[in-house]
N, C-alpha and C positions, 0 to 999 in steps of 0.2 A: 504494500500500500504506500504509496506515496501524497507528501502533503506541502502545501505550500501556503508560505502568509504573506499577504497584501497587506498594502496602506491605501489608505487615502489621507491627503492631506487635507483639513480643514478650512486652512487657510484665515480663522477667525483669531478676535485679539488675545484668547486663550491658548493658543499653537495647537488645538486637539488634533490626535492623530485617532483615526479609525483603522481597528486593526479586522481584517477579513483572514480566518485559513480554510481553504481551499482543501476538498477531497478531491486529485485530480484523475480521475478514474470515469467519477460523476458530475463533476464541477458543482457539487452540491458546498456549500459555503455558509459558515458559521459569521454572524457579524458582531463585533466586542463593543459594546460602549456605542452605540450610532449618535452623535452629534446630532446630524441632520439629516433627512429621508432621503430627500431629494439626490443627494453627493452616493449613497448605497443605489438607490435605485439607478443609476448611470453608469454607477461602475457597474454594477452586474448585467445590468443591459450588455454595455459596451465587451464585457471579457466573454459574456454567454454561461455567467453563474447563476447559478440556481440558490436564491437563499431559505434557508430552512432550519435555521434558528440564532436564535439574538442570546447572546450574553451580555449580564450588566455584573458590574465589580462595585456600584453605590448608587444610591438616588440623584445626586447634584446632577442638575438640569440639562449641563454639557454633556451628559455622557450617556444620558437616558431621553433627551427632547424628540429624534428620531422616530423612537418607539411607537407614538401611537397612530403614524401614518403607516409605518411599515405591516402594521399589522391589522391594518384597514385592508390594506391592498389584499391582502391573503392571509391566512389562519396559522401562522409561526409561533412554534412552541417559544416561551421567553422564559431562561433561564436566569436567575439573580436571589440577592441576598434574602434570606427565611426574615431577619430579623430588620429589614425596611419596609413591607408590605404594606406599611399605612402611608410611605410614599408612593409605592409603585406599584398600585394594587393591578397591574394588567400581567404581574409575574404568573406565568402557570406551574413553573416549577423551582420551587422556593428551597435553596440552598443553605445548609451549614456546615460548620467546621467538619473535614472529615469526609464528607458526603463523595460520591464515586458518580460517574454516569460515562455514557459512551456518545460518541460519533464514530462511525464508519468503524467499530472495534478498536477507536484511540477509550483510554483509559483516560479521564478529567479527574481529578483530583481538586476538590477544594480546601482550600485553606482561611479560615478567619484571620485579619488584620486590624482589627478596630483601632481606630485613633484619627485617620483622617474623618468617619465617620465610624459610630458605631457599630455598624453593619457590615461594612467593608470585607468585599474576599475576594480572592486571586484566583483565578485556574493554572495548575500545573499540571504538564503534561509532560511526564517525564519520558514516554518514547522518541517526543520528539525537542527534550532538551529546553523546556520555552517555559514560562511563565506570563499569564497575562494579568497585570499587576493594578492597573486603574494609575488611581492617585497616592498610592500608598508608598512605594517605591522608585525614587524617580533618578536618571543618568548625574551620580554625583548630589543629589540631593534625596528629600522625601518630602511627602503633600504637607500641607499647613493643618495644625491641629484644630479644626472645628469642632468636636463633639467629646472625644477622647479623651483619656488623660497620659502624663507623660510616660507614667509605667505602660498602660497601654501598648501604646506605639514603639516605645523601646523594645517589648514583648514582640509585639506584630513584626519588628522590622529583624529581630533575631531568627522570627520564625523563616525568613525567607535569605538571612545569610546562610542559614544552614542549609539551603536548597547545593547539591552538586556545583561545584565551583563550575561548570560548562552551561549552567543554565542561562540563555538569553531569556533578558529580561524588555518585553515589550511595554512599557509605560506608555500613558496616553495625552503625553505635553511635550512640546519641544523648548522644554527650560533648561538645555543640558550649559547651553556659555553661559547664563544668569549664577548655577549652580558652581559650574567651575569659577566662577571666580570668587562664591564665597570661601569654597572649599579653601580655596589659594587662600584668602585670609585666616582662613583656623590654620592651616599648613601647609605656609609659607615654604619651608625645607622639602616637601613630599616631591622628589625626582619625578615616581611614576605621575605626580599629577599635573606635575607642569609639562612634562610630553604629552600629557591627555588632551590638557587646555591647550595646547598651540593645536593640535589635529584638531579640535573641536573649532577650534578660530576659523582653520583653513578651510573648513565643510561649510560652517554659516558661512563664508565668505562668497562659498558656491553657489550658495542657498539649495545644501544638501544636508538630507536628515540626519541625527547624528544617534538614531536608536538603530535598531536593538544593543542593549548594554550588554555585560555578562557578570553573574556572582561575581567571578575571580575579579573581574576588573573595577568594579565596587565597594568591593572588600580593601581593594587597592587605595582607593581616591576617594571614597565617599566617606565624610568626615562621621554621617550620623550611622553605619556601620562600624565607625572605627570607636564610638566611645562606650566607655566601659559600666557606666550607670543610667537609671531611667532619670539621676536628678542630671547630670554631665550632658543627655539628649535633650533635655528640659532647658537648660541652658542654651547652647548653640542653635537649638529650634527658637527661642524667643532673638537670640543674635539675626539668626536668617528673615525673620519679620520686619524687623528691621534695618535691613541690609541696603 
């Protein structure tokens, strides 16, 4: 079986990215977060994808607005978090920690990450090495704490360094040079990050995407990975608010 993941770019003042993967056997296609209808509906027009269910990683607006057009058009199963359903009551199959389900005989694995919101969860899919992460984990940074608290999220964000160091990491914002350059100010010294930040320079400078990330290279540069308590991630997230 083979599988592939698309973007779309959003192109709104959020940098959302809409992540599509691809069963290419069927063209049958998962859509992550839909932004906006219209931007899925074109692309699957235009590649000849067939879509047949929607995954959501949080309720916030960007990531779920999509939804209730897409699912006007045709009767798409909508997978998302058990514990936001008083957001998003159009979920048919409500998710938590733990939970299992398939596409085409891929194994999805959920994971809870509460802190960017309390609901918040990730798909991992560990045959094919990928994590789809929302707002929780983000290239050298991680989402703003809305709901959560700071143990929370120090917890959530442990649960996904321990993910396989090869796991790409699809986040759905293109904050990664805002990010590198806070990083750069907690650590200033970090070699791997200032090689990071110049590649990341020379991509925006393309106006080329700078995701999928990976554990190992997170682990490397991402400051809120690298501290050792939830008060130390408490700190450096109230720095990054104000950056």
């Amino acid at each position: 079986m083979s599988f592939k993941i698309h973007v779309i770019d959003v192109k709104n003042q959020l940098q959302n990215y809409i992540w599509l993967l691809e069963h290419t056997q069927t063209h049958d296609v998962i859509v992550i977060d839909p932004t906006e209808a219209h931007l899925v509906i074109d692309y699957c027009q235009e590649n000849q994808l067939n879509l047949c269910q929607i995954w959501l990683t949080h309720w916030h607006k960007d990531h779920v607005g999509g939804v209730p057009t897409l699912i006007a058009e045709k009767n798409i199963p909508v997978y998302g978090p058990r514990d936001e359903l008083s957001h998003l009551p159009f979920i048919t199959h409500p998710l938590q920690h733990d939970d299992h389900f398939e596409f085409h005989h891929l194994n999805i694995e959920i994971i809870a990450v509460p802190g960017h919101t309390l609901g918040h969860i990730v798909y991992f899919i560990d045959e094919l090495d990928c994590v789809f992460c929302g707002d929780t984990l983000f290239a050298m940074g991680c989402g703003r704490m809305f709901e959560g608290t700071p143990e929370q999220f120090y917890h959530s964000l442990n649960r996904l360094a321990a993910l396989p160091p090869r796991t790409e990491v699809y986040c759905t914002h293109e904050y990664t040079l805002s990010n590198a350059e806070f990083a750069l100010h907690i650590e200033p010294d970090n070699l791997a990050l200032q090689q990071r930040t110049e590649k990341v320079r020379q991509l925006r400078a393309q106006g080329q995407i700078t995701l999928p990330t990976t554990i190992a290279l997170e682990l490397e540069t991402n400051p809120f990975l690298r501290v050792d308590s939830a008060e130390e991630f408490a700190r450096i997230r109230a720095m990054k608010d104000n950056f």
